[in-house]
C-alpha positions in Angstrom: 1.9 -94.4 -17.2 -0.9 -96.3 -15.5 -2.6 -93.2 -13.0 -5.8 -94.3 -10.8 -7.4 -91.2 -8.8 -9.7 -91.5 -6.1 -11.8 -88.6 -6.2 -13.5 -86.7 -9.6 -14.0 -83.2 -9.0 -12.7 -80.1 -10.8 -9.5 -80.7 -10.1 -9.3 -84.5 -10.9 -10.7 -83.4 -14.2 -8.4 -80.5 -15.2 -5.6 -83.3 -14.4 -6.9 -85.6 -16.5 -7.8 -82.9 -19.2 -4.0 -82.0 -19.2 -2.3 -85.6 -18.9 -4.6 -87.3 -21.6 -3.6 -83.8 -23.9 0.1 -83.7 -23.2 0.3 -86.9 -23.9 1.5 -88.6 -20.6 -1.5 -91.2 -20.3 -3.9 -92.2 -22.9 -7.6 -92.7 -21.3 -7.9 -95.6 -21.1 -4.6 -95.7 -18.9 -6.9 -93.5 -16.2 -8.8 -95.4 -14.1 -11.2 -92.7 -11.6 -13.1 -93.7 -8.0 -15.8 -91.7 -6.4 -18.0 -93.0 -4.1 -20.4 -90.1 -3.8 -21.7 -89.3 -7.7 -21.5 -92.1 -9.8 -23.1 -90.1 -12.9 -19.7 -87.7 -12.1 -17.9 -90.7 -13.6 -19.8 -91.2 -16.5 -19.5 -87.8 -17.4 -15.6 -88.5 -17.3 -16.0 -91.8 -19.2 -17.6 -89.9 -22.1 -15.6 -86.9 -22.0 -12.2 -88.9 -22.3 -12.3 -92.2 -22.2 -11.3 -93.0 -18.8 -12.5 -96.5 -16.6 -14.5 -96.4 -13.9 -11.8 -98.0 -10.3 -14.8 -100.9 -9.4 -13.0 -102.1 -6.6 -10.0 -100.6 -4.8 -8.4 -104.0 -5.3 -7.3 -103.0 -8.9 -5.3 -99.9 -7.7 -2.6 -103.5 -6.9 -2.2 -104.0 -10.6 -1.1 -102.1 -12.9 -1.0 -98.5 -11.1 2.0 -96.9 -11.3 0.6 -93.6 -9.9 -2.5 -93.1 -7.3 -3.8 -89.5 -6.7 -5.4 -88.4 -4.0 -7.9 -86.1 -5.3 -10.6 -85.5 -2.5 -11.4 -82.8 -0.3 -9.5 -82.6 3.0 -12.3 -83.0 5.1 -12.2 -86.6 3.7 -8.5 -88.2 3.2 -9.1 -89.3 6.4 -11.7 -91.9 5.0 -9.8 -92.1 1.6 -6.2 -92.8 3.1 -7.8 -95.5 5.9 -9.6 -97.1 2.3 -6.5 -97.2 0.1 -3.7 -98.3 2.9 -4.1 -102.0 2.6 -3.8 -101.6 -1.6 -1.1 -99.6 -2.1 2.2 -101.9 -3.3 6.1 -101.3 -3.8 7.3 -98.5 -6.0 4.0 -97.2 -6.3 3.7 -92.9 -5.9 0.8 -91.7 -4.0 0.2 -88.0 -4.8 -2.0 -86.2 -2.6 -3.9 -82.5 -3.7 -5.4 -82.1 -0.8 -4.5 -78.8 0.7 -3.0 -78.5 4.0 -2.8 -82.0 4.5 0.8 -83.0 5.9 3.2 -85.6 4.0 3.6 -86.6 8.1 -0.1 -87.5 8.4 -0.2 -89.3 5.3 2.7 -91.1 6.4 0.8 -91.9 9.4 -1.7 -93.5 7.6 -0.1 -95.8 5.6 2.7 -98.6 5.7 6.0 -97.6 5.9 8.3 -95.9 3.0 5.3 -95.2 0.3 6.5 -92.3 -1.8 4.4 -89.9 -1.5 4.4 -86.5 -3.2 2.5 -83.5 -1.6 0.8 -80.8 -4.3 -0.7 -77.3 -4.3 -2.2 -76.6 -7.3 -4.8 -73.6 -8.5 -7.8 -73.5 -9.5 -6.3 -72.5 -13.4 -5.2 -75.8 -13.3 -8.7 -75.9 -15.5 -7.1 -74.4 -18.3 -3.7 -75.6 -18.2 -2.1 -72.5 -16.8 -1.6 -73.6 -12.7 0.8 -72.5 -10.6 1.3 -75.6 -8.9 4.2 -76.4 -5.9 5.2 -79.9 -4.9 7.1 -81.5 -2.1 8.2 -84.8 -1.2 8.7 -87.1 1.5 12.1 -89.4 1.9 10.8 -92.5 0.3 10.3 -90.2 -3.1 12.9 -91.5 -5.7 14.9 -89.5 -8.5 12.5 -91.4 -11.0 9.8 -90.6 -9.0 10.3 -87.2 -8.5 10.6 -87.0 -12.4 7.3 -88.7 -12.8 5.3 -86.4 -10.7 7.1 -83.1 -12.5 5.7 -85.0 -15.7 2.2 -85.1 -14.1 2.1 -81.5 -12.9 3.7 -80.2 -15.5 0.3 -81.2 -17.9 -1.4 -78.5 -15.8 1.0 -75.6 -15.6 3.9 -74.4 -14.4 5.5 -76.6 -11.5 7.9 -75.9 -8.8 9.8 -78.4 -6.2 9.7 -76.5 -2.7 10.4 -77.9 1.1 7.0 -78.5 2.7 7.6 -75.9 5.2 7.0 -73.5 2.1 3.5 -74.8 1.3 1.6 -73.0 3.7 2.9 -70.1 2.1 2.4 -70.9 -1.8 -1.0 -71.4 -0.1 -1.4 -68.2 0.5 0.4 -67.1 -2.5 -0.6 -68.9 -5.8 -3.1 -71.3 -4.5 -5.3 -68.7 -3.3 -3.9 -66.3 -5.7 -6.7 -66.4 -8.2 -9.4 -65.0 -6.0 -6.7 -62.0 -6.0 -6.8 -61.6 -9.1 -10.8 -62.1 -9.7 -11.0 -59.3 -6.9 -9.0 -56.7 -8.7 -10.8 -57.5 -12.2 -14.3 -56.9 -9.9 -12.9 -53.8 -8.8 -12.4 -52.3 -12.7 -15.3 -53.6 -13.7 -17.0 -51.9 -10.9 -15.0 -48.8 -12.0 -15.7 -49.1 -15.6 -19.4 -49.0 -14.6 -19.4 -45.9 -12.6 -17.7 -44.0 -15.2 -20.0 -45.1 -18.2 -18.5 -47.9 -19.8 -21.2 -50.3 -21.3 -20.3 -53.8 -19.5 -19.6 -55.8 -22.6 -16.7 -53.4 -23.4 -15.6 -53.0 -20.1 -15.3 -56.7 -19.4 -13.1 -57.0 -22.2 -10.9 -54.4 -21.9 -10.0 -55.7 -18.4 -9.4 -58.9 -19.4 -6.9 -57.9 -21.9 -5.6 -55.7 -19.9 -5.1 -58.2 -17.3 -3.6 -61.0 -20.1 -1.3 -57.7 -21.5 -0.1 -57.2 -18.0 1.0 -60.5 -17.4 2.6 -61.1 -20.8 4.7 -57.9 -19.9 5.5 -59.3 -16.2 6.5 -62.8 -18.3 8.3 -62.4 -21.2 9.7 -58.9 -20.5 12.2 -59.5 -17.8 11.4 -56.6 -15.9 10.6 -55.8 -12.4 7.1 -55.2 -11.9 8.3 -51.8 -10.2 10.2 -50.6 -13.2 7.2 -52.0 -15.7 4.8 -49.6 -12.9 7.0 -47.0 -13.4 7.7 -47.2 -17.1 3.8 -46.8 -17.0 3.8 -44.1 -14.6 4.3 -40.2 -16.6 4.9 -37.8 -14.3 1.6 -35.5 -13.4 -0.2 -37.8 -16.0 -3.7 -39.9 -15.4 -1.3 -43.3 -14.4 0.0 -41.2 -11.5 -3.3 -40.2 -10.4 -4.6 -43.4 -9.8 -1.4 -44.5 -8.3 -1.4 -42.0 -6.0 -5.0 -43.0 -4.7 -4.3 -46.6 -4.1 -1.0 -45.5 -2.1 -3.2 -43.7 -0.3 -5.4 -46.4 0.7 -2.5 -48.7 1.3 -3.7 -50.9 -1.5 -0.1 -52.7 -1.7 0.2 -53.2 2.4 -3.5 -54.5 2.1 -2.2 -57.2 -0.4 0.6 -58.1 1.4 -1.3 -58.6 4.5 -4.1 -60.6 3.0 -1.2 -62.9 1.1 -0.2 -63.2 4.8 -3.4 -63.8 6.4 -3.9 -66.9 4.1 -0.7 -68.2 4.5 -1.4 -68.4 8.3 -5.2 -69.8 8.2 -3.7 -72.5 6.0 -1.3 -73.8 8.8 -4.3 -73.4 11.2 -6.3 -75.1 9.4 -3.9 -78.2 8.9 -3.4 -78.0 12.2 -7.1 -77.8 13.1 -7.6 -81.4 10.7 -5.0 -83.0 12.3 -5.6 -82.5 15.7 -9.3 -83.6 15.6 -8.1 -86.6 13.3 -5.7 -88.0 15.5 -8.4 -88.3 18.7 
């Protein structure tokens, strides 16, 4: 598989990192573009062998995949740059967030396949939660292809676009979740004497432990809580104070919050785009 992506930042990389390691491209089958930090694509070049894209003229031979691997703020500039390069069968795969399939389209001739993504930011370490969707012009082989791609960096998961604002607010931002709790026990584990080294550890494990459990166990995370959970014991007194603070209604509504700042935001982009 021939992959050219316009854009090198973190997440280009972690892409890379995964397809060149699972096998799906060699590096020399990657060919990278940025226009901003040409020392970003030596760094690549060195790290795994990829080629530096001198001309967007190339991305007309011998691409079978193009991703779009830029900010939002510019696929804009990066769809207007691409559109008169982009041939016949070829998938275009966009990871910017909140960035329609519809505006994309918009930009572009008619009927490219064109494959919308949300992955995380643990896509660094092989372990993203990633959701794709696809426009009408995506084929069965197509769709295989990009599950191939994704699949390098994590888990992946085929949703309808309408969903994405919501796995935004879910998984994409889900991390920073995640981060936040292990700040509050760290936090915690200071105040009650822990030396930091220690503490740090112990939350981390606990953190790895905990999801293990949620992943291979089978169980609810309720009854896994529970099972946790002795009556009158120290697991039931901290329960009892995060139910007091409405710790679980405080997650829901900040998984909620994001969820609707990422439509506004797409919705923001596109209206300012399109005058």
């Amino acid at each position: 598989m021939n992959i050219s992506f316009i854009g090198a930042g973190s997440m280009a990389e972690a892409m890379i990192s995964g397809i060149i390691e699972k096998k799906i491209a060699a590096g020399n089958e990657i060919t990278v573009l940025n226009r901003s930090n040409g020392h970003r694509i030596t760094q690549l070049q060195e790290k795994y062998g990829i080629k530096k894209l001198t001309s967007l003229s190339e991305l007309e031979k011998h691409t079978d995949v193009i991703i779009l691997a830029v900010k939002p703020k510019d696929i804009l500039t990066a769809l207007q740059s691409i559109q008169s390069y982009i041939q016949q069968g070829q998938l275009l795969v966009s990871v910017a967030a909140g960035i329609s399939l519809s505006f994309i389209e918009s930009q572009l001739h008619n009927d490219v396949p064109i494959v919308r993504a949300m992955p995380n930011t643990s896509a660094m370490i092989g372990k993203s939660a990633t959701a794709i969707a696809f426009n009408q012009s995506v084929s069965d082989a197509h769709q295989k292809m990009a599950l191939k791609l994704f699949s390098a960096i994590g888990l992946t998961k085929v949703v309808e676009e309408n969903q994405l604002d919501a796995v935004t607010g879910l998984s994409g931002s889900g991390p920073a979740y995640i981060y936040y709790i292990a700040e509050a026990l760290e936090q915690a584990a200071n105040e009650i004497g822990l030396e930091e080294q220690i503490a740090k550890q112990l939350v981390i494990q606990t953190l790895i432990g905990a999801a293990e459990m949620l992943k291979h166990s089978g169980e609810a995370p309720e009854n896994l809580r529970k099972a946790v959970t002795s009556p009158g014991g120290t697991t039931e007194a901290g329960i009892k104070v995060l139910e007091q603070h409405s710790v679980k209604e405080a997650f829901i509504d900040c998984v909620k919050a994001a969820t609707i700042q990422s439509a506004v935001l797409a919705q923001t982009f596109e209206q300012v785009s399109s005058k």
